[in-house]
N, C-alpha and C positions, 0 to 999 in steps of 0.2 A: 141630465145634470148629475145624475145621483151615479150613475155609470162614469163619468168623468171622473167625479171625484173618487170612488174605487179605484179607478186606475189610476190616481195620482198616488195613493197610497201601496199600490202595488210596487211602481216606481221606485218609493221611497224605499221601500223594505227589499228587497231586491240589490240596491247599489251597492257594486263593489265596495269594498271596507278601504283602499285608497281614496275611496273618495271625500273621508273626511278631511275639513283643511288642515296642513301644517301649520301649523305657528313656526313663528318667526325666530331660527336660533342664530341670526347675524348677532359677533359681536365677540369681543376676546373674551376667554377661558382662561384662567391660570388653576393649578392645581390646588387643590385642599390639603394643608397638614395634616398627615396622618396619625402622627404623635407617636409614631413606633419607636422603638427603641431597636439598637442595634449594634454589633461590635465593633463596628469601624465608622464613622461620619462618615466616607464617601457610600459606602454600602448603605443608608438608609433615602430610603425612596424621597423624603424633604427635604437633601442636601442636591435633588434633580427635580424639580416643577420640570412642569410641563405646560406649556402655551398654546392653549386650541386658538388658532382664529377662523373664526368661519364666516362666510362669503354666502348668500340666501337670495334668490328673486323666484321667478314664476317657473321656470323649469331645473333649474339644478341648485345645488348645494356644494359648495367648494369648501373643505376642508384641511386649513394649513397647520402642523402640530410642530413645535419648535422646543428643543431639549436640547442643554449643553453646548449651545450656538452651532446646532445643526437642524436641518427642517426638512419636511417632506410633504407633497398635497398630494389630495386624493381630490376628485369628484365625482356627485352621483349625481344622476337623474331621477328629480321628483314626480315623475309618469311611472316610472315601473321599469321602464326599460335597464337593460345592462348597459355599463360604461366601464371600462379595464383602466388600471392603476397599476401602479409599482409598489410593494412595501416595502417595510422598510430592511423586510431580510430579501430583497434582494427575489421576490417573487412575481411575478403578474398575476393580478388578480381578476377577476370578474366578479363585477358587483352591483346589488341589486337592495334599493331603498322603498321600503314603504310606512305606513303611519295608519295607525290603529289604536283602538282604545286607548288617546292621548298619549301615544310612546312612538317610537322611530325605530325600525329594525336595520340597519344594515347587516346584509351578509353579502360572504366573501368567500368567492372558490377560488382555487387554485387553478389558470388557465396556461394552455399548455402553448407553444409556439406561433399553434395553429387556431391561436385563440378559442379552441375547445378545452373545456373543463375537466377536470382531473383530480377535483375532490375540495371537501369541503376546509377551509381554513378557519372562520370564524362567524360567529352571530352577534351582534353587539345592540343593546338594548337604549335610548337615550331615552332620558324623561326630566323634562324642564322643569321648576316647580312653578307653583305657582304663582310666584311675584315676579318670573321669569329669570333669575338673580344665581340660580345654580342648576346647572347641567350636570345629572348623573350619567355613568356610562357602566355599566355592567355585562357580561359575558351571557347570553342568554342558557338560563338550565341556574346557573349559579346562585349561591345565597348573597346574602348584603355584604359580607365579610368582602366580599368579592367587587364593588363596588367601587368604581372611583368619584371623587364629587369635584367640578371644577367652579371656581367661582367667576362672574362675570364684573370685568373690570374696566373701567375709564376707558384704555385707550392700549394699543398695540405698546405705544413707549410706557407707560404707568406698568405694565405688567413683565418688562424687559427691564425695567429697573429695581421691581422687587426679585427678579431672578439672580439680578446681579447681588442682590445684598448677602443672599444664601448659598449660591454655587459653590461648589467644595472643586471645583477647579482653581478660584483664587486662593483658596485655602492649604497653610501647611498643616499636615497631618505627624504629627509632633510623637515619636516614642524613645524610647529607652530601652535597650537591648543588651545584653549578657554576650558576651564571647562566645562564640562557639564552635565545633567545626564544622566546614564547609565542603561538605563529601562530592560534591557536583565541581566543584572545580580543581582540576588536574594541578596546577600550581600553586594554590591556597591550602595552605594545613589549617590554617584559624582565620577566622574575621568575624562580622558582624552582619545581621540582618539590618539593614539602616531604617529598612518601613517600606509600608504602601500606600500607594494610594489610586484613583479611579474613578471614572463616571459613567454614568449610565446613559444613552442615545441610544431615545428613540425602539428600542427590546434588546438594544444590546448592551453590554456592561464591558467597558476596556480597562485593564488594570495595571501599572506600573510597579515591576515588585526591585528595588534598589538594598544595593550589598556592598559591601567594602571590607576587603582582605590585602594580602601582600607579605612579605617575610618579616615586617615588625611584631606581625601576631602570634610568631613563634613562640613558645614558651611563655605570652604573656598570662596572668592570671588575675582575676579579679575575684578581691574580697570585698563582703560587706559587715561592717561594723554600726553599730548605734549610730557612731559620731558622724559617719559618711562611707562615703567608699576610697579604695586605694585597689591602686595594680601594681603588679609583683611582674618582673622578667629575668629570669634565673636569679631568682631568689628575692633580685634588688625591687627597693620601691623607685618606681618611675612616677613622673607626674606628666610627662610631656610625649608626643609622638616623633618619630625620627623617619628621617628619608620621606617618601613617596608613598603611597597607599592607592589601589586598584579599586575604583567605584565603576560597579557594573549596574547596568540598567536593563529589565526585561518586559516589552510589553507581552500584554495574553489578552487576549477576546475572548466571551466567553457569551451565547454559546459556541462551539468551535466554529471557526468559515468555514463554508460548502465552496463548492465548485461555480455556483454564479458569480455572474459578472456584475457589479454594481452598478444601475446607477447612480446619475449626479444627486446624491443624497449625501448635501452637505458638505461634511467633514469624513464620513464612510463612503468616501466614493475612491473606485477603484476596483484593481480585479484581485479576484485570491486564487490561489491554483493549490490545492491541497492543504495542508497548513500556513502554508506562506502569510507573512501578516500584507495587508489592503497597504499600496505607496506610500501612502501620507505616514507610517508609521515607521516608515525606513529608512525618513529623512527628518528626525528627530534632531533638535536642538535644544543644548543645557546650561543654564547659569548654576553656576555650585558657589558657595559662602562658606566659609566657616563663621559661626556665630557663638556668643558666650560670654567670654572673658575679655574679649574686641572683636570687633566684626574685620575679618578679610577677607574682601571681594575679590573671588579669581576670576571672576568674568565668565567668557563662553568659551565652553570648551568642543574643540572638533572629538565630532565620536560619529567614527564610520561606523554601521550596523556591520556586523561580523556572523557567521556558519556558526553555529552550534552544532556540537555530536553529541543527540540523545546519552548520555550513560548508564549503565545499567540500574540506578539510583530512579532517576528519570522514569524510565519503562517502568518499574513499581510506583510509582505514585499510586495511589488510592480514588485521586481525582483527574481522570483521564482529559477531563476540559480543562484543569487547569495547565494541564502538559506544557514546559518552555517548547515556546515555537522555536525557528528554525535561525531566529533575530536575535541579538542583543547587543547592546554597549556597552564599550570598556571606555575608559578616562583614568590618565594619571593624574591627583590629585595633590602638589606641595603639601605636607604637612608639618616641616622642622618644626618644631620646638613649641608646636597646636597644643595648650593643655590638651588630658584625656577627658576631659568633663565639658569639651566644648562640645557642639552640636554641628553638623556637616549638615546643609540644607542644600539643597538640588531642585528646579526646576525645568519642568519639562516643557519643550513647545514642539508650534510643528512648525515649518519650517518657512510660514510666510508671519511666523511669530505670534500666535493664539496660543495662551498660556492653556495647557491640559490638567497640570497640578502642579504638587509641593511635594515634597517629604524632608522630614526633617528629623534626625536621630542621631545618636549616640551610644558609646559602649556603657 
């Protein structure tokens, strides 16, 4: 007897460390405000929640993550064994789940065609709290800074409608810009930066950068006084715009595309071939407004994506990811008799009509 029970204790102390049980993480995530501050709304990480939903029974764990009304799943198997996935850049991964001193490891290598590995990608740490109510997720090696916390919510719909109330996709991103010249365009002596705007899917960040020049900005000049501002064009005060005006539109991913092929992930599905921007980006569609002093609705404008030629402007940028791709949009714009103080708003979609953003600006 007393030998049985030795051996029961040997048993114990012995068993693999997966052997303790998972607890139960079925059940939607939305993300935790971080309360950062940052210089542009699309640019802070609270203007893009993130929605885990996760799928739990006796052998695997299905993990669905939803940003910017685009989604990607993963799964693993709660045995140990490997199970391959796609990320979301566009990598096959092999991957491997276990559970230990109350935490959740997933790691993730980079698998090569031949479904052999080829290096590590990631370690990701989960730990539930205690009232089961928040799922942290952390970079394994890293401090808390590094931390993300997701909260658990109602229901897949309850947490797709607080995303909606935050999205900086529905959002106009409203500035006010200075004249100035426009060195990157061969026909432009002067115009204006209109604004940006952008969202984030999923590890990547897409960006919309909107400008508007044309031969009215010759010679134009703006002062500012106390009282307000006024523009001057050879000499005279103008209050109004004349003829047409040139609104360009450029998207940029950032980090740059590689050479894989996407999968169906979402909204970033498609293939890239050097800089080239992913389809979905090539087949953009825009409502423009003037707004201000009256709103006139120009509707939707055709704007075929056009060749760009680097210029030598270009080649020096400082920020080689931000580099314009190879894409962009022009649109001629009515302007007669637009006060200058009105604001030109522009929307972006793609092209089965999912609004991607706003911008909204003026000189």
């Amino acid at each position: 007897m007393r030998t049985r029970a030795w051996f029961l204790i040997l048993l114990v102390v012995s068993a693999p460390a997966w052997a303790e049980t998972v607890p139960d993480f079925s059940g939607v995530f939305l993300s935790a405000p971080t309360g950062a501050a940052s210089i542009a709304d699309f640019l802070n990480p609270d203007a893009n929640p993130m929605i885990l939903n996760i799928e739990q029974n006796a052998e695997t764990l299905k993990l669905t993550k939803t940003q910017s009304k685009a989604e990607i799943t993963f799964t693993y198997s709660l045995d140990g064994k490997p199970t391959f996935n796609w990320g979301a850049e566009a990598v096959k991964t092999k991957d491997r789940i276990k559970y230990e001193h109350r935490k959740l490891e997933i790691v993730s290598d980079q698998a090569d065609r031949t479904t052999g590995v080829s290096g590590r990608i990631s370690e990701q740490v989960w730990t539930l709290s205690p009232d089961l109510q928040t799922l942290s997720i952390r970079p394994k090696g890293t401090s808390a800074r590094e931390e993300r916390r997701f909260i658990r919510q109602r229901s897949l719909l309850a947490a797709l409608q607080q995303v909606q109330g935050v999205s900086v996709m529905d959002k106009c991103q409203a500035t006010r810009n200075s004249i100035e010249k426009l060195v990157a365009r061969d026909k432009w002596k002067r115009g204006f930066a209109l604004g940006l705007t952008g969202f984030d899917e999923l590890g990547w960040t897409v960006t919309f950068f909107a400008g508007v020049g044309g031969e009215f900005f010759d010679d134009v000049k703006r002062e500012e006084y106390p009282a307000g501002v006024e523009f001057y064009k050879d000499s005279k005060l103008i209050r109004n715009y004349a003829g047409s005006l040139t609104l360009e539109v450029t998207p940029h991913t950032t980090p740059p595309p590689t050479r894989h092929s996407w999968p169906a992930v979402g909204m970033l599905s498609g293939s890239w071939s050097g800089e080239h921007l992913p389809s979905w980006l090539e087949t953009l569609r825009f409502r423009v407004r003037w707004v201000g002093s009256a709103t006139r609705d120009l509707g939707e404008f055709p704007a075929d994506a056009s060749i760009r030629r680097p210029t030598d402007w270009m080649k020096r940028e400082p920020w080689p990811e931000l580099r314009a791709p190879d894409k962009w949009y022009a649109m001629q714009i009515p302007a007669q008799d637009v006060p200058l103080t009105d604001s030109l708003e522009v929307r972006i979609f793609t092209a089965d009509g999912v609004q991607l953003g706003c911008i909204c600006g003026h000189i």
